[in-house]
N, CA, C and O atoms as a Tripos MOL2 file, in Angstrom:
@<TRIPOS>MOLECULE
protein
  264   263    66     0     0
PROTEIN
NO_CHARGES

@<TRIPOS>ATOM
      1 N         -37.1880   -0.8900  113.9190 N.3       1 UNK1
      2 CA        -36.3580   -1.6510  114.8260 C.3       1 UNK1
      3 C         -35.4450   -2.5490  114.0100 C.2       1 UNK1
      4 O         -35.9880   -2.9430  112.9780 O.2       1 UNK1
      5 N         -33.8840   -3.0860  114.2450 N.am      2 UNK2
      6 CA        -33.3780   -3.6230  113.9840 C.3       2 UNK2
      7 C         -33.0970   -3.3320  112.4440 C.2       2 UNK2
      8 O         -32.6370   -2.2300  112.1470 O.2       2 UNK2
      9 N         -33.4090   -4.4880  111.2280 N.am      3 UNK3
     10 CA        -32.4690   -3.6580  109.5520 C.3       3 UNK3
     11 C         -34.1600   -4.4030  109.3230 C.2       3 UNK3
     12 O         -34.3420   -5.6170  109.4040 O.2       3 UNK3
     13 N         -35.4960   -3.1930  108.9740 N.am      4 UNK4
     14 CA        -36.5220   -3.5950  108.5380 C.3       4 UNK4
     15 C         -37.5130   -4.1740  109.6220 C.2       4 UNK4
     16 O         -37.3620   -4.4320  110.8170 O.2       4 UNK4
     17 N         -38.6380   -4.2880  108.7140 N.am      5 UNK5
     18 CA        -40.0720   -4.3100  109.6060 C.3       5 UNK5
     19 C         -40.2370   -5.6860  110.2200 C.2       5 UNK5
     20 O         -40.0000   -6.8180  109.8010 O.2       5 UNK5
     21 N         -40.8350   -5.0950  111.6160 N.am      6 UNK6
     22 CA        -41.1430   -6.4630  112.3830 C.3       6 UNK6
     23 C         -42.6290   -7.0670  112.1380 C.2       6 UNK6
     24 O         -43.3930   -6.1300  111.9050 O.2       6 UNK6
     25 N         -43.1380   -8.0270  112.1190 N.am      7 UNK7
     26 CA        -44.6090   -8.0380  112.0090 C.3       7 UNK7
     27 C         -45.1970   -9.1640  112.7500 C.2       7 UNK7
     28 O         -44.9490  -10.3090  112.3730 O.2       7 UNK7
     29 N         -46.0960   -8.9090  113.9630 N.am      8 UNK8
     30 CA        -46.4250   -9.7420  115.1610 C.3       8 UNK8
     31 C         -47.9620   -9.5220  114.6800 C.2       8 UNK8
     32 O         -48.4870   -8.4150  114.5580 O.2       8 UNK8
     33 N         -48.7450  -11.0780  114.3680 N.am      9 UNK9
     34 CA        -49.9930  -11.3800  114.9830 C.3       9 UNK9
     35 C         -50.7380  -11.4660  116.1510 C.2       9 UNK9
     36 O         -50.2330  -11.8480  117.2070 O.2       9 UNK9
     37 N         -52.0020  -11.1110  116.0340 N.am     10 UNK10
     38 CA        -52.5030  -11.5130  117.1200 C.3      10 UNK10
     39 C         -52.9700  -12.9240  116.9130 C.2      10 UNK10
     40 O         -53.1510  -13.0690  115.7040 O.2      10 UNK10
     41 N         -53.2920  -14.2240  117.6850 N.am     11 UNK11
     42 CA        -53.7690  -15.0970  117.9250 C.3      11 UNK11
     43 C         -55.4640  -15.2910  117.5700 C.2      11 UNK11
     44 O         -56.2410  -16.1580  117.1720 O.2      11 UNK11
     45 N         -55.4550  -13.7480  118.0380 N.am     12 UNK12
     46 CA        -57.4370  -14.3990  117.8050 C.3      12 UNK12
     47 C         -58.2240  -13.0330  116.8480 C.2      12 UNK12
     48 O         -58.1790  -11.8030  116.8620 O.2      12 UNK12
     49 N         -58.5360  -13.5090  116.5000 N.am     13 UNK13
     50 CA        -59.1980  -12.3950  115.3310 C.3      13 UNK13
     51 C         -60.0460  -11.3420  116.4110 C.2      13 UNK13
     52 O         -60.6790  -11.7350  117.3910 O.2      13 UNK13
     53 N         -59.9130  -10.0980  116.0340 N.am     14 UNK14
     54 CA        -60.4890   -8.8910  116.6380 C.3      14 UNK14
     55 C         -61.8680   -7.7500  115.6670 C.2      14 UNK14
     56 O         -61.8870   -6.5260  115.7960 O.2      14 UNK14
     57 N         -62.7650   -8.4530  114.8670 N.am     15 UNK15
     58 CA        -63.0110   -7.8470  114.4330 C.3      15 UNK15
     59 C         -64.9980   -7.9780  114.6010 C.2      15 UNK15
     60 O         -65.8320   -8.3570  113.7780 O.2      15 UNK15
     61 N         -65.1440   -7.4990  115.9560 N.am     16 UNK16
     62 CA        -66.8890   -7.6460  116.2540 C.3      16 UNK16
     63 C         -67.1470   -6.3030  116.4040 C.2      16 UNK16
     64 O         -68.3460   -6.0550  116.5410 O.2      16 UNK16
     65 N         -66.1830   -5.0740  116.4280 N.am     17 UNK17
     66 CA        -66.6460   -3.7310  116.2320 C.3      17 UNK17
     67 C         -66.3820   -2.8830  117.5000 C.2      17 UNK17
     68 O         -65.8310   -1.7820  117.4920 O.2      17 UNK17
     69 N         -66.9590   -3.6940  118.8590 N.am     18 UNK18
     70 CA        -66.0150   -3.3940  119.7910 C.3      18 UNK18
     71 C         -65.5630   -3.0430  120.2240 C.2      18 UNK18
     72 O         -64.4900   -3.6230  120.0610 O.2      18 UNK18
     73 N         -65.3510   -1.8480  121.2990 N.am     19 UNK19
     74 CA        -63.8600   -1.0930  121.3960 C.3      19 UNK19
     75 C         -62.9510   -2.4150  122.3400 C.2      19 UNK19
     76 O         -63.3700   -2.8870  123.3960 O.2      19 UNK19
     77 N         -61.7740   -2.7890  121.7160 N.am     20 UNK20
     78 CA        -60.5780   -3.6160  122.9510 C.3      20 UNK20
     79 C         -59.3140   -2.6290  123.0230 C.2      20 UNK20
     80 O         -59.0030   -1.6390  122.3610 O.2      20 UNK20
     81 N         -58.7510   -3.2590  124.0280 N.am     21 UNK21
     82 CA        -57.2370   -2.8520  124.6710 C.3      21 UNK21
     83 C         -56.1920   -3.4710  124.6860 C.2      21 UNK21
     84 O         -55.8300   -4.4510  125.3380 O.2      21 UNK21
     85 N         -55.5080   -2.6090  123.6220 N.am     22 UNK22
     86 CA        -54.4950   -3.3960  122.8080 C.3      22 UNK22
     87 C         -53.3580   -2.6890  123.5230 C.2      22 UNK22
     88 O         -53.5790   -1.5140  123.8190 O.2      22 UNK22
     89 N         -51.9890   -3.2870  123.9030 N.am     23 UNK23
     90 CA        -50.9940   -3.2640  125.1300 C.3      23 UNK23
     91 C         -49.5510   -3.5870  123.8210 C.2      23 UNK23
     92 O         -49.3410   -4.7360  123.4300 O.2      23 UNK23
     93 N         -48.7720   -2.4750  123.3480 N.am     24 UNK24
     94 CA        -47.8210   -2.8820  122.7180 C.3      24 UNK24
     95 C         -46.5300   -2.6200  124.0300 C.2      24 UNK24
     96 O         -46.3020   -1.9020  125.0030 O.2      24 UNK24
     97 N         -46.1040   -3.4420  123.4610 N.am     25 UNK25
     98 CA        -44.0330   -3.4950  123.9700 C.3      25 UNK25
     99 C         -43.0720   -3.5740  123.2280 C.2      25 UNK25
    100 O         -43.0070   -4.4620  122.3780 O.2      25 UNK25
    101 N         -42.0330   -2.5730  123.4100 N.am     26 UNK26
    102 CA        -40.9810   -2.7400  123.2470 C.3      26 UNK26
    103 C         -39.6710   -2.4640  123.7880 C.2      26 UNK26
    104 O         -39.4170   -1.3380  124.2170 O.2      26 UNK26
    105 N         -38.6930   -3.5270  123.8070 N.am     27 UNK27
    106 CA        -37.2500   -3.4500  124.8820 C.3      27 UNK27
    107 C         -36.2850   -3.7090  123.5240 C.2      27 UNK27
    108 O         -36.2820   -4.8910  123.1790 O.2      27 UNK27
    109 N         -35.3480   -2.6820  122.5780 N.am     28 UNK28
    110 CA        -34.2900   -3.4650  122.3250 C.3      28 UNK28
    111 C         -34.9120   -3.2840  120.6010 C.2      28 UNK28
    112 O         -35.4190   -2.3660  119.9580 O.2      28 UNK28
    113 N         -34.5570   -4.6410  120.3460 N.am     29 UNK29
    114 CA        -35.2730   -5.2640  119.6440 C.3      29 UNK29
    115 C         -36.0690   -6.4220  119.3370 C.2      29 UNK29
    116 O         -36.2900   -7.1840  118.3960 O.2      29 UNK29
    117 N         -36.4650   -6.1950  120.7420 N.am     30 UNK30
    118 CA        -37.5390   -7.3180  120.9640 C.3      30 UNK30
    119 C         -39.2910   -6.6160  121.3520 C.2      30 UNK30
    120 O         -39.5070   -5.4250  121.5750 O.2      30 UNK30
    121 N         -40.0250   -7.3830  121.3450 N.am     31 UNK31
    122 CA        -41.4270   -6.1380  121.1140 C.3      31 UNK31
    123 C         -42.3720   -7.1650  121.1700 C.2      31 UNK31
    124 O         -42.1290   -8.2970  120.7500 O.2      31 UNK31
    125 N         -43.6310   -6.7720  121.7560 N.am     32 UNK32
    126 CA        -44.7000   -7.6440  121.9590 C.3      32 UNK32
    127 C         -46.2390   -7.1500  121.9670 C.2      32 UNK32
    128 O         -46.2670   -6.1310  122.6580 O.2      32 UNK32
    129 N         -47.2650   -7.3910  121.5830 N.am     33 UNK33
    130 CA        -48.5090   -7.2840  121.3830 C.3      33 UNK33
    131 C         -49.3600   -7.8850  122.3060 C.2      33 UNK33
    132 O         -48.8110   -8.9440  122.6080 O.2      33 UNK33
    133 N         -50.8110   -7.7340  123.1500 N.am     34 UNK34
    134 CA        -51.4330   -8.0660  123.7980 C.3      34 UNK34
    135 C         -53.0300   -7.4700  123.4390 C.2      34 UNK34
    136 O         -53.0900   -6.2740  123.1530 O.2      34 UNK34
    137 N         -54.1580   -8.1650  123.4430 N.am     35 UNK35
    138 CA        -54.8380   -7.8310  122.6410 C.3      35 UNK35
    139 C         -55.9810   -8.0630  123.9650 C.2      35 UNK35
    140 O         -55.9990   -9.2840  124.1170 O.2      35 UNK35
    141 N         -56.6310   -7.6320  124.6580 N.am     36 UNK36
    142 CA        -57.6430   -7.4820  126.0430 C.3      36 UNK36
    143 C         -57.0260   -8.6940  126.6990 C.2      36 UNK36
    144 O         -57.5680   -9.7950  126.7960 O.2      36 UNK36
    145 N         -55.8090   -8.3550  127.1430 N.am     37 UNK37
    146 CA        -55.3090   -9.4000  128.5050 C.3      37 UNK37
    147 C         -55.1370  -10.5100  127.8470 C.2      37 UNK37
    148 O         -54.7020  -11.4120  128.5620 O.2      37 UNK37
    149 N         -55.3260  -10.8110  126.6760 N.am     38 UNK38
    150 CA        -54.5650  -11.9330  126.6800 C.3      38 UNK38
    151 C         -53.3810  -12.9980  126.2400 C.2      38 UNK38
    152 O         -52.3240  -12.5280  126.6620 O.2      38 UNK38
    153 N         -53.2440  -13.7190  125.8470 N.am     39 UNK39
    154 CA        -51.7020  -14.1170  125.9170 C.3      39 UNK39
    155 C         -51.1610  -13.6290  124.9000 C.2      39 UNK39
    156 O         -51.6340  -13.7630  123.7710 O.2      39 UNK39
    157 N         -49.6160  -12.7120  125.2820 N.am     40 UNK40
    158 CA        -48.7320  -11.7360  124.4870 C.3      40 UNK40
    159 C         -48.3820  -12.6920  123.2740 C.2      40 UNK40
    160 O         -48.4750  -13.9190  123.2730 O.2      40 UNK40
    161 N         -48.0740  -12.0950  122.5200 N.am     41 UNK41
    162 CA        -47.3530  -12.3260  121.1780 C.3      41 UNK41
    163 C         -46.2510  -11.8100  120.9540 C.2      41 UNK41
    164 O         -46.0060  -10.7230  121.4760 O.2      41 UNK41
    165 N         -45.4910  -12.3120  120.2970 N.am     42 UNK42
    166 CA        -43.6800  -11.6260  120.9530 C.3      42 UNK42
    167 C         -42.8530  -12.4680  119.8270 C.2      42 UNK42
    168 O         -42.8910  -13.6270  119.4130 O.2      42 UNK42
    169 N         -41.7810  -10.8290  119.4250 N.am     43 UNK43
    170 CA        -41.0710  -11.4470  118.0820 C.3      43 UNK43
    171 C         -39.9020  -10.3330  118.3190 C.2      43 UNK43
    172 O         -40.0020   -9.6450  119.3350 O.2      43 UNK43
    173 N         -39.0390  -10.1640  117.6300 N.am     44 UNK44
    174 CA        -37.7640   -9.5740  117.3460 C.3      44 UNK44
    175 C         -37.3800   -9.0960  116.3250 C.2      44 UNK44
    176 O         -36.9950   -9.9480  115.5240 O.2      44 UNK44
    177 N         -37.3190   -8.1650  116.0170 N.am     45 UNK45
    178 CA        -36.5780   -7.5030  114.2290 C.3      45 UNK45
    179 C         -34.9630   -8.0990  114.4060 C.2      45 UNK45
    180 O         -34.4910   -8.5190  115.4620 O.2      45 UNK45
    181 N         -34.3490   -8.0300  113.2630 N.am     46 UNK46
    182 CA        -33.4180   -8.4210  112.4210 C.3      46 UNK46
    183 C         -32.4120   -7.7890  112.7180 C.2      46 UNK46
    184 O         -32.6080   -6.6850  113.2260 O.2      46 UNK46
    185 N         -31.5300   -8.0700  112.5930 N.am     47 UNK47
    186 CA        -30.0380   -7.2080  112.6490 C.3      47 UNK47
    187 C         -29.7350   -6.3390  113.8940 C.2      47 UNK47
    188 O         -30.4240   -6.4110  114.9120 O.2      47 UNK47
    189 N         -28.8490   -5.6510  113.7860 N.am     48 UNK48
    190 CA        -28.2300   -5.2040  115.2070 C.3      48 UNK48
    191 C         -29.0480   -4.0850  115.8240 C.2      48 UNK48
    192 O         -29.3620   -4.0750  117.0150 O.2      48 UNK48
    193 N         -29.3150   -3.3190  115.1130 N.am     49 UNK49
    194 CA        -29.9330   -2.4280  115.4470 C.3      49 UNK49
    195 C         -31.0420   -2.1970  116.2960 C.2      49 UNK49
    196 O         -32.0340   -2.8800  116.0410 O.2      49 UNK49
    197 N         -31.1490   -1.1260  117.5730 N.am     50 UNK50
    198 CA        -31.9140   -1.3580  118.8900 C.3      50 UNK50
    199 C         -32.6700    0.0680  118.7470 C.2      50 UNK50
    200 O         -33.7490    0.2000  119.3240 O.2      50 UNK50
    201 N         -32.3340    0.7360  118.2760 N.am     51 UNK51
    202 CA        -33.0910    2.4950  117.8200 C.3      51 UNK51
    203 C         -34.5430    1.9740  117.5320 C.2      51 UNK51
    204 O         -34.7860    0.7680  117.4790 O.2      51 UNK51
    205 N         -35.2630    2.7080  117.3920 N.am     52 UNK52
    206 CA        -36.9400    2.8970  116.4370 C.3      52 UNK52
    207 C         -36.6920    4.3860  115.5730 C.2      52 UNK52
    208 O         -37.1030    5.5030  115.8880 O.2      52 UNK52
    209 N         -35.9920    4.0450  114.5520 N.am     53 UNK53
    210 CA        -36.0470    5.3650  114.0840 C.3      53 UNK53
    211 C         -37.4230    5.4720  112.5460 C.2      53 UNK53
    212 O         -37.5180    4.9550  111.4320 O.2      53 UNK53
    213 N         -38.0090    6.1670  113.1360 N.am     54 UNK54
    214 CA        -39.2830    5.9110  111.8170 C.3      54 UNK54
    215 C         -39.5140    7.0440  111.1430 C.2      54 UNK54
    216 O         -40.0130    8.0110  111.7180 O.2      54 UNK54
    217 N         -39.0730    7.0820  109.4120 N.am     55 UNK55
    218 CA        -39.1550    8.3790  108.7180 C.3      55 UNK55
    219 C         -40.4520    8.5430  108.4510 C.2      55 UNK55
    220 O         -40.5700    9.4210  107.5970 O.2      55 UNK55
    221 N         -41.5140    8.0890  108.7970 N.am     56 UNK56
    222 CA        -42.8730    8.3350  108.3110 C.3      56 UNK56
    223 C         -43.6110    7.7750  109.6520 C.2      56 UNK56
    224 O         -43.3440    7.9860  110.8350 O.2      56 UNK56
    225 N         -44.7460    6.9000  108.9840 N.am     57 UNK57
    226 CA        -46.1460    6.5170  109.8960 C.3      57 UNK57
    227 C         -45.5700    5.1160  110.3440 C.2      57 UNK57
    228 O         -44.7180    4.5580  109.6520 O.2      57 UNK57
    229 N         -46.1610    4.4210  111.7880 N.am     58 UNK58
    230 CA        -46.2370    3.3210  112.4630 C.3      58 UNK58
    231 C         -47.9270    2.4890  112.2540 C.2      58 UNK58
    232 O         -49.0040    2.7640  112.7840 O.2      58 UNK58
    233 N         -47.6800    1.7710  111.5910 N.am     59 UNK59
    234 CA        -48.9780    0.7330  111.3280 C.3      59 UNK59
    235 C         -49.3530    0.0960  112.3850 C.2      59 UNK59
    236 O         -48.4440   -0.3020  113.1130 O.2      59 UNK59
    237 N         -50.4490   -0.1270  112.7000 N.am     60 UNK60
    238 CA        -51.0990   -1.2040  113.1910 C.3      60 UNK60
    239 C         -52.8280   -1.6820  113.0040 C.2      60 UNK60
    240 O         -53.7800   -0.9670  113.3180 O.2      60 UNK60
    241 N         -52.9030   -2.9180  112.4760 N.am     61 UNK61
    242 CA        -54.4650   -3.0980  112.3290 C.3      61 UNK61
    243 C         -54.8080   -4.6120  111.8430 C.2      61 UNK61
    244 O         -54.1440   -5.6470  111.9030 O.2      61 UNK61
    245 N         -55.7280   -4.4140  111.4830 N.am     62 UNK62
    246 CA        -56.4110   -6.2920  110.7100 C.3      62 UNK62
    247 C         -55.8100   -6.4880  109.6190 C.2      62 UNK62
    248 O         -55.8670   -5.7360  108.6460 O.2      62 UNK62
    249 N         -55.0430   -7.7480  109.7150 N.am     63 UNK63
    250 CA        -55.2310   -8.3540  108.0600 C.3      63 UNK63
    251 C         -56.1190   -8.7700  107.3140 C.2      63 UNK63
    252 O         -56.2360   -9.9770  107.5250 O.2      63 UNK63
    253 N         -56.7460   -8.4670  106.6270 N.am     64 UNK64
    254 CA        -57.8450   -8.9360  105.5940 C.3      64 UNK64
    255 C         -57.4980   -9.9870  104.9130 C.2      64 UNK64
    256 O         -58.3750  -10.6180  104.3220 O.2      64 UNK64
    257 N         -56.2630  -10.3570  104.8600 N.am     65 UNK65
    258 CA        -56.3610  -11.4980  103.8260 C.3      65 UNK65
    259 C         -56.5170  -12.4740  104.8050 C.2      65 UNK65
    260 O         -57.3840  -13.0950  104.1910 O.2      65 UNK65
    261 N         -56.3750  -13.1240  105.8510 N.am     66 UNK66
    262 CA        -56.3270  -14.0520  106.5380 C.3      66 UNK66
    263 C         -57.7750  -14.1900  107.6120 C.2      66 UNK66
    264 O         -57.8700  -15.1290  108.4030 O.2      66 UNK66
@<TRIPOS>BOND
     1     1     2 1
     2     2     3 1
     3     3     4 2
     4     3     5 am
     5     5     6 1
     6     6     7 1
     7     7     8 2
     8     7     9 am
     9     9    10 1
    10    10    11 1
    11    11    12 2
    12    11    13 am
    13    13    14 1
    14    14    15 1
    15    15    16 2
    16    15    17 am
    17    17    18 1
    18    18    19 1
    19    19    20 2
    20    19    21 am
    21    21    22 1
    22    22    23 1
    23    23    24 2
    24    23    25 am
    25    25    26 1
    26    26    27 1
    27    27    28 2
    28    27    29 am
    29    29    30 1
    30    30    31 1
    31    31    32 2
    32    31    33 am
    33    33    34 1
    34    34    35 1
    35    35    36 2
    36    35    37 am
    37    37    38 1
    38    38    39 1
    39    39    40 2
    40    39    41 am
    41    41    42 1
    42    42    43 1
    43    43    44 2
    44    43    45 am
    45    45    46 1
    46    46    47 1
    47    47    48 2
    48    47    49 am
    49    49    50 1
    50    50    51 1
    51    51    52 2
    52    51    53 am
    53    53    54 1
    54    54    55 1
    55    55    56 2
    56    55    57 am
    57    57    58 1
    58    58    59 1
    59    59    60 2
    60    59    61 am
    61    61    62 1
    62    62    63 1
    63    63    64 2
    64    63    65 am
    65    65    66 1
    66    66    67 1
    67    67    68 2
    68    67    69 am
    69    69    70 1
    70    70    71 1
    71    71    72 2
    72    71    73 am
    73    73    74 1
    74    74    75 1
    75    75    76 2
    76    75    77 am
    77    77    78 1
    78    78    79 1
    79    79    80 2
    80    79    81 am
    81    81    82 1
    82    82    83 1
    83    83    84 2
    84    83    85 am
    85    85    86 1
    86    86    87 1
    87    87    88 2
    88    87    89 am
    89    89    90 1
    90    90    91 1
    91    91    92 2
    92    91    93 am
    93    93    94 1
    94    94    95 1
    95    95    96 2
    96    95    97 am
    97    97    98 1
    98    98    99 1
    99    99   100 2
   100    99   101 am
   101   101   102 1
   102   102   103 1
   103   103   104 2
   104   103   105 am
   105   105   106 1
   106   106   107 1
   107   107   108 2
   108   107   109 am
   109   109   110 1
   110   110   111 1
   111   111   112 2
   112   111   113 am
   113   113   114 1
   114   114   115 1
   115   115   116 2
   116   115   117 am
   117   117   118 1
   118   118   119 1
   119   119   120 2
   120   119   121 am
   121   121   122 1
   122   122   123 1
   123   123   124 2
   124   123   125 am
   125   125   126 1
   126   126   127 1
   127   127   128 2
   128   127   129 am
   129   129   130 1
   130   130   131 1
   131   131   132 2
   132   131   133 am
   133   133   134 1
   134   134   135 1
   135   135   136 2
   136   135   137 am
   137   137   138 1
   138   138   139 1
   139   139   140 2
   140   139   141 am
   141   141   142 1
   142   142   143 1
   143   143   144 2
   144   143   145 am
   145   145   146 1
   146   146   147 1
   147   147   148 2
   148   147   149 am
   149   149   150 1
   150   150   151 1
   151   151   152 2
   152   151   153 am
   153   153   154 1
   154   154   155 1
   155   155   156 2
   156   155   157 am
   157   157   158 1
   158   158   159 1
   159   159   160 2
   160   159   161 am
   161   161   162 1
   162   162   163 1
   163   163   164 2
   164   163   165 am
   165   165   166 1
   166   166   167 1
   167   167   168 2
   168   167   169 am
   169   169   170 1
   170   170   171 1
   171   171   172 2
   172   171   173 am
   173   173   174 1
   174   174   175 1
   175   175   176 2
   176   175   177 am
   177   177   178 1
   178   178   179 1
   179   179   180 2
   180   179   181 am
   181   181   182 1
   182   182   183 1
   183   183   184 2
   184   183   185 am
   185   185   186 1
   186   186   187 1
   187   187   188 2
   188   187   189 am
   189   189   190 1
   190   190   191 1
   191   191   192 2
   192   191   193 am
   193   193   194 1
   194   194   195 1
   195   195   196 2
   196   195   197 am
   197   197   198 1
   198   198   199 1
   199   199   200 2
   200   199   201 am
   201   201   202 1
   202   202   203 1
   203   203   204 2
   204   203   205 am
   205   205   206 1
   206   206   207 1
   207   207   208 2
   208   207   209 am
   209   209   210 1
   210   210   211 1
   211   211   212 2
   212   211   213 am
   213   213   214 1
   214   214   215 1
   215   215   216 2
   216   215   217 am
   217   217   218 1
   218   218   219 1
   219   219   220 2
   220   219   221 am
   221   221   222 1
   222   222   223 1
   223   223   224 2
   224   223   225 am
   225   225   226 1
   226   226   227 1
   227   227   228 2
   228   227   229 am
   229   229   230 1
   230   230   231 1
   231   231   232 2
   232   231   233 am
   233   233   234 1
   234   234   235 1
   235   235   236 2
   236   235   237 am
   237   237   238 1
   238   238   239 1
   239   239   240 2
   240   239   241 am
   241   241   242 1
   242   242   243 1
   243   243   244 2
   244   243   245 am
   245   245   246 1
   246   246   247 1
   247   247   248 2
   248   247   249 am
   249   249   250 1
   250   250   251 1
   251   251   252 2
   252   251   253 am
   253   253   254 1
   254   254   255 1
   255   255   256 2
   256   255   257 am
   257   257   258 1
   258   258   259 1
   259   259   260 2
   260   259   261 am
   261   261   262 1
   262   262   263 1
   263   263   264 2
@<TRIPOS>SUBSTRUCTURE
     1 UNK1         2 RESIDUE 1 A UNK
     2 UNK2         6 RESIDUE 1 A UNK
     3 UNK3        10 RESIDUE 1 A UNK
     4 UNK4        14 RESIDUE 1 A UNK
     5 UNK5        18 RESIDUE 1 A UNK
     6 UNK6        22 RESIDUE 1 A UNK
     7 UNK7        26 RESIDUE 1 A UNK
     8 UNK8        30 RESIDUE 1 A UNK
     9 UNK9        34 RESIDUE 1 A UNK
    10 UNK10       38 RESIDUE 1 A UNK
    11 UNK11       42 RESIDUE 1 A UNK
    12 UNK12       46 RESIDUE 1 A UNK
    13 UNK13       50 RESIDUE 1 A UNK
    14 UNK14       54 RESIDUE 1 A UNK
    15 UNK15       58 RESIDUE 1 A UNK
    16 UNK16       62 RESIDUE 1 A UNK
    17 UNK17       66 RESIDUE 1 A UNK
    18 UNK18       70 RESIDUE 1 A UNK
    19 UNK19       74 RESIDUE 1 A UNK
    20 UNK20       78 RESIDUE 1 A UNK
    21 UNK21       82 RESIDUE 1 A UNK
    22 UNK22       86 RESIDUE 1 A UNK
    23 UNK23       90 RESIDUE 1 A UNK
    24 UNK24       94 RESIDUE 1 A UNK
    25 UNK25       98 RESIDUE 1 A UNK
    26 UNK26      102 RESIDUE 1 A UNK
    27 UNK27      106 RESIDUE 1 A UNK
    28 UNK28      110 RESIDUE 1 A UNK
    29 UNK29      114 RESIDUE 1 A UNK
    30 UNK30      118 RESIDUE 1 A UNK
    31 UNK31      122 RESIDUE 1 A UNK
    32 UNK32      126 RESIDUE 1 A UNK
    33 UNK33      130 RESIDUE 1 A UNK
    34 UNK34      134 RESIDUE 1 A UNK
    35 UNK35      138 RESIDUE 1 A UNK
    36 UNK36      142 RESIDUE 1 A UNK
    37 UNK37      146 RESIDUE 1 A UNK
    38 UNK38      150 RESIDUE 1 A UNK
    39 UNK39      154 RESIDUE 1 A UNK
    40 UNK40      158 RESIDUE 1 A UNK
    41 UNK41      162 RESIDUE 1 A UNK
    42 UNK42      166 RESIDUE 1 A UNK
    43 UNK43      170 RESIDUE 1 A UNK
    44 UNK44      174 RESIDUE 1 A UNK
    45 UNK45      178 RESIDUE 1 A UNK
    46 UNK46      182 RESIDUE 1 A UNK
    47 UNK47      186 RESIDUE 1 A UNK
    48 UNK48      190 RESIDUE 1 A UNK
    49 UNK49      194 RESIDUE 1 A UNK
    50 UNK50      198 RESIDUE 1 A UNK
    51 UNK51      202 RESIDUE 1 A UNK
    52 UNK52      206 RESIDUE 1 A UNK
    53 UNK53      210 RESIDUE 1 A UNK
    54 UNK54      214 RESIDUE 1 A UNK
    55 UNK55      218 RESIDUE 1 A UNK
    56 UNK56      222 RESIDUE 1 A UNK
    57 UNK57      226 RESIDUE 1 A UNK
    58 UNK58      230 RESIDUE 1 A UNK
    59 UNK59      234 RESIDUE 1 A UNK
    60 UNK60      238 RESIDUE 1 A UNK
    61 UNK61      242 RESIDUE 1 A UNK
    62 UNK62      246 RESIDUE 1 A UNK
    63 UNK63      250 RESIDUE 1 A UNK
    64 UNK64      254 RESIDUE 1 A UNK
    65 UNK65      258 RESIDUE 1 A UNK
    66 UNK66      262 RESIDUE 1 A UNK
C-alpha cells in the first residue's frame, strides 16, 4: 500500500496459544486490525499510492522483541 510497508500493532499481547479472531481492513490507503472484538487499530501507508500490489508474501504475526 502506498510507497512501502505499513505496520499496525495490536494493543494487547496475543500469545496464550488460543485460537482468536483477527478482523483485517483495508480502504485506500488506510487499513486496520482487530484482534477478538476489540478496539481497532488503524494507520495509513505513505505516499500516493492506493493499489496493494505485492510481489511476494503478506506478513502477519507476534513481535518477539516487545
Amino acid at each position: 500500500m502506498g510507497a512501502g510497508p505499513a505496520e499496525m500493532r495490536s494493543r494487547v499481547r496475543v500469545n496464550d496459544g488460543a485460537p482468536h479472531t483477527v478482523f483485517l481492513d483495508r480502504l485506500g490507503r488506510a487499513g486496520s486490525v482487530q484482534i477478538d472484538g476489540g478496539e481497532p487499530v488503524a494507520d495509513s501507508s505513505k505516499g500516493s499510492l492506493q493499489m496493494l500490489n505485492v510481489n511476494g508474501n503478506i506478513y502477519f504475526g507476534m513481535d518477539t522483541k516487545h
